[in-house]
C-alpha positions as CSV (number, residue, x, y, z in Angstrom):
1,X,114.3,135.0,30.8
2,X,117.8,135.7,30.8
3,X,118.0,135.6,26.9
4,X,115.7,138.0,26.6
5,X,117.6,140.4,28.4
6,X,120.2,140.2,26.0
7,X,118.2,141.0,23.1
8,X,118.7,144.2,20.9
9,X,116.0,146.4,20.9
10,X,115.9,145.2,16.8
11,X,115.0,142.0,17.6
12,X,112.3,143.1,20.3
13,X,110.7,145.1,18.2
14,X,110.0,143.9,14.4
15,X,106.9,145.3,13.0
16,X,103.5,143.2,13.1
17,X,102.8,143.6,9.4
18,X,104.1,143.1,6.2
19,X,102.1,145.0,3.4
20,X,102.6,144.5,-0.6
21,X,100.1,146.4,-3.3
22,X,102.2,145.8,-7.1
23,X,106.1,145.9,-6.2
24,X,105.6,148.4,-3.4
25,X,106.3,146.6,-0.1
26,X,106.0,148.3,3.8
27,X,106.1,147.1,6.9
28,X,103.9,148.0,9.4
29,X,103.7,148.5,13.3
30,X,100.1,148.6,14.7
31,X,99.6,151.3,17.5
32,X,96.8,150.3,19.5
33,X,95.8,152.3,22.0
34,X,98.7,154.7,22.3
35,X,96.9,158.1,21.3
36,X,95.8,160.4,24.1
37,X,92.4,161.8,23.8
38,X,92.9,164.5,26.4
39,X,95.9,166.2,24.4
40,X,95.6,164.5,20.7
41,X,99.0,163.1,20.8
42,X,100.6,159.6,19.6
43,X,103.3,158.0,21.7
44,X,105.8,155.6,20.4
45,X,108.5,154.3,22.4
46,X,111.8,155.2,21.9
47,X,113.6,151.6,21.7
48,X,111.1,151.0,19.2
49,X,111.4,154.1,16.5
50,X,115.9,153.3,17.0
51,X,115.1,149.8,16.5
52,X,112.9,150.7,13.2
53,X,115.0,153.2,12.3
54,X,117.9,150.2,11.9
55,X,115.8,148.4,10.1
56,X,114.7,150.6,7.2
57,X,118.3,151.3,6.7
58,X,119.1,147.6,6.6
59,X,116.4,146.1,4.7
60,X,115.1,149.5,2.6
61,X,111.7,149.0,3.5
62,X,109.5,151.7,4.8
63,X,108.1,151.1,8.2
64,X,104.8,153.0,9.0
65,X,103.0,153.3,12.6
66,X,99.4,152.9,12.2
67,X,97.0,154.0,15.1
68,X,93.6,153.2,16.2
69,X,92.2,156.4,14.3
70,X,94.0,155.7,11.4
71,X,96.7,158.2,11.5
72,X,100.1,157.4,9.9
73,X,103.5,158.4,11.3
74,X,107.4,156.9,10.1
75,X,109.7,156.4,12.3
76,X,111.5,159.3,10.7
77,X,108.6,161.5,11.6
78,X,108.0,160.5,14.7
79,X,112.0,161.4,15.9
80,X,111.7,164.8,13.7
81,X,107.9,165.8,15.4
82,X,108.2,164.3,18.8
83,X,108.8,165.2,21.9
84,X,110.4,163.1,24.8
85,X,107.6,162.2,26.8
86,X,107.9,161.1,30.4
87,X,108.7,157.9,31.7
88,X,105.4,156.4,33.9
89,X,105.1,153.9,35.8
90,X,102.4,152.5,34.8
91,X,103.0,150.2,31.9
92,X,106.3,149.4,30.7
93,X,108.1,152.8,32.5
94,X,110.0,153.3,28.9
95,X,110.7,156.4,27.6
96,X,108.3,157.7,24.8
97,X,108.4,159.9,22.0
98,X,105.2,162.2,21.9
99,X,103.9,163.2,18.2
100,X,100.6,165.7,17.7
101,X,97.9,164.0,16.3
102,X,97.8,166.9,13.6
103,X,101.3,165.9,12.7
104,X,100.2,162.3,11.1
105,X,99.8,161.4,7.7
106,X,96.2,160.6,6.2
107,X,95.9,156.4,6.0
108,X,94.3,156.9,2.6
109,X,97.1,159.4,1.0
110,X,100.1,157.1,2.4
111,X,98.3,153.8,1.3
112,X,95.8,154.2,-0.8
113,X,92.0,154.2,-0.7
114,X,89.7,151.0,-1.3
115,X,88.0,150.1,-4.4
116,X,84.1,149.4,-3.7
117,X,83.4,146.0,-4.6
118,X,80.6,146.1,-7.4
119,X,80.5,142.1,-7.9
120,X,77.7,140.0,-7.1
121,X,76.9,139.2,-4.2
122,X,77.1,135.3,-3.0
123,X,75.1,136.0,0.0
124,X,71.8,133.6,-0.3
């Protein structure tokens, strides 16, 4: 317990996903749950959007946030939109950034759409 205390906020918080399409590769930070649907904005915690902001410098990869409704925010956008949110106790008590919903990029335009699958079918 006592080594974890004395972890950086880097180490703590390293994205959930790695994502490669061709030579384009992202990593990715899943955000479940963190969208209020009384006032239709994403929260992100602070330690977490320094932490990836540290890392994109180091290792030139793009981090994205990626929400239950498919919205799309960087880290970048998140400390350029967002608001300082206030600290609850409920959860963790950390201090969060606050983004509109309306400020997110579309999952489809950041990554890409899917290609239908026209094969056959292997299903007996």
């Amino acid at each position: 317990m006592r080594h974890q205390r004395t972890l950086t906020d880097a180490n703590r918080e390293t994205p959930g996903l790695i994502t490669a399409q061709g030579r384009r590769v992202a990593l990715i930070d899943c955000k479940s749950r963190m969208t209020s649907r009384a006032t239709q904005r994403h929260a992100v915690e602070r330690a977490a959007v320094n932490a990836h902001l540290q890392l994109v410098a180091w290792t030139l990869l793009p981090v994205y946030y990626v929400f239950d409704n498919l919205d799309v925010l960087t880290p970048y956008d998140v400390l350029m939109t967002g608001r300082g949110g206030p600290r609850t106790p409920a959860g963790s008590g950390s201090p969060y950034f606050l983004v509109p919903s309306n400020r997110s990029l579309s999952f489809d335009d950041t990554f890409g759409g899917v290609e239908p699958h026209h094969g056959v079918s292997t299903a007996a």
